[in-house]
N, C-alpha and C positions, 0 to 999 in steps of 0.2 A: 547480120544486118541484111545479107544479099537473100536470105533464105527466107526471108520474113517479108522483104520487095517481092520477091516471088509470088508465096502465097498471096500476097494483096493484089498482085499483077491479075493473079487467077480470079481472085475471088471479084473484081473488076470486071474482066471479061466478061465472067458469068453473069453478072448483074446488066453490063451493056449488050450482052448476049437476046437478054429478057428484054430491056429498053429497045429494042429494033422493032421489037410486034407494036408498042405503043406502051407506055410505064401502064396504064390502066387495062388493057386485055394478056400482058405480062403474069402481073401480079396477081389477079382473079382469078385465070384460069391452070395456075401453074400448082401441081398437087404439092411439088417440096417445098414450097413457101409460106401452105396452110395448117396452123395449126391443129392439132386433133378435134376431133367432132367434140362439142361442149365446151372446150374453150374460145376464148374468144380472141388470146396472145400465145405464143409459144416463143421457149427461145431455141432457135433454131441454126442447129451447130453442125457444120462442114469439117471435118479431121480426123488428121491421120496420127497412130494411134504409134507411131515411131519419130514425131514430130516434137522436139522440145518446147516449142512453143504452144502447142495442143496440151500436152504433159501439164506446163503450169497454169492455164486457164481452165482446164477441167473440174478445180476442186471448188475456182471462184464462181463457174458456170453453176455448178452443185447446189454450191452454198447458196447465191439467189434463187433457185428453182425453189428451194426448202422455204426460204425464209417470204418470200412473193406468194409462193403457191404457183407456180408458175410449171407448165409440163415443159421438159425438152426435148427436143425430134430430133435426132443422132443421125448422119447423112455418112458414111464412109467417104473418105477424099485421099486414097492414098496418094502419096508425090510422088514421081518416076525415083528423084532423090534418093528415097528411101531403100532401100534396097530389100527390107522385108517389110514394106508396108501394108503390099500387096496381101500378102500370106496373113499376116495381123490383121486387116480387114476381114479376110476371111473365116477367122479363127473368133472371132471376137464376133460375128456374126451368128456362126453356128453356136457358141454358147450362150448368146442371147435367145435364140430360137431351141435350144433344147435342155440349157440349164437356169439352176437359180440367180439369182439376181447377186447373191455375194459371191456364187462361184466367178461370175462376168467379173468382179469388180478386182477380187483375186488374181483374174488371167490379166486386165487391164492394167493391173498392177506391175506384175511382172514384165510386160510387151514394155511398159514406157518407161522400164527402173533401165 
C-alpha cells in the first residue's frame, strides 16, 4: 500500500509540477503529454519495469491499446525503491531501439517475473 502512496505521491507532483506554468500552457506545450503525430489520444504510461504494480497493468494497458486502437507512449520511471530499476530501464530501452518487438516483450517478460 505504501509503495503505491508513493507512485501516486510522484505521479501528483508531476502533474502539479505542470499545473504551476498554468493547466493550459502545461498541457500544450509539454512533448510527454502528446500523443504521436496522427493520433489524436494516446495512453500514456510512466513505469518501472521492476514495479509490481506496473507488472499487472501492463497486460490491461495492452489489451485496451488493441481493442481501442489506441497507440501507447512508454515513459521510463524507474523508483530509487527498485534496486535494478535503473539498469531494466536501460536494457529495455536498448532493445527497443535495436531489437524486435517480441525480443522487447521476451526481456520484459523476464525483468518483471
Amino acid at each position: 500500500m505504501k509503495k503505491s502512496l508513493k507512485t501516486i505521491a510522484c505521479a501528483l507532483m508531476f502533474v502539479s509540477a505542470c499545473l504551476a506554468q498554468g493547466p493550459d500552457e502545461a498541457l500544450k506545450n509539454n512533448p510527454v503529454l502528446k500523443p504521436p503525430k496522427g493520433a489524436q489520444v494516446a495512453i500514456i504510461v510512466f513505469e518501472d519495469l521492476e514495479c509490481p504494480d506496473c507488472a499487472r497493468a501492463a497486460p490491461l494497458l495492452e489489451e485496451a491499446a488493441k481493442n481501442y486502437n489506441i497507440p501507447v507512449v512508454r515513459h521510463d520511471y524507474p523508483l530509487a525503491m527498485h534496486p535494478w530499476a535503473h539498469d531494466a530501464a536501460i536494457l529495455a530501452r536498448y532493445s527497443w531501439d535495436t531489437a524486435a518487438s517480441d525480443t522487447l516483450a521476451a526481456i520484459e517478460g523476464i525483468v518483471r517475473a
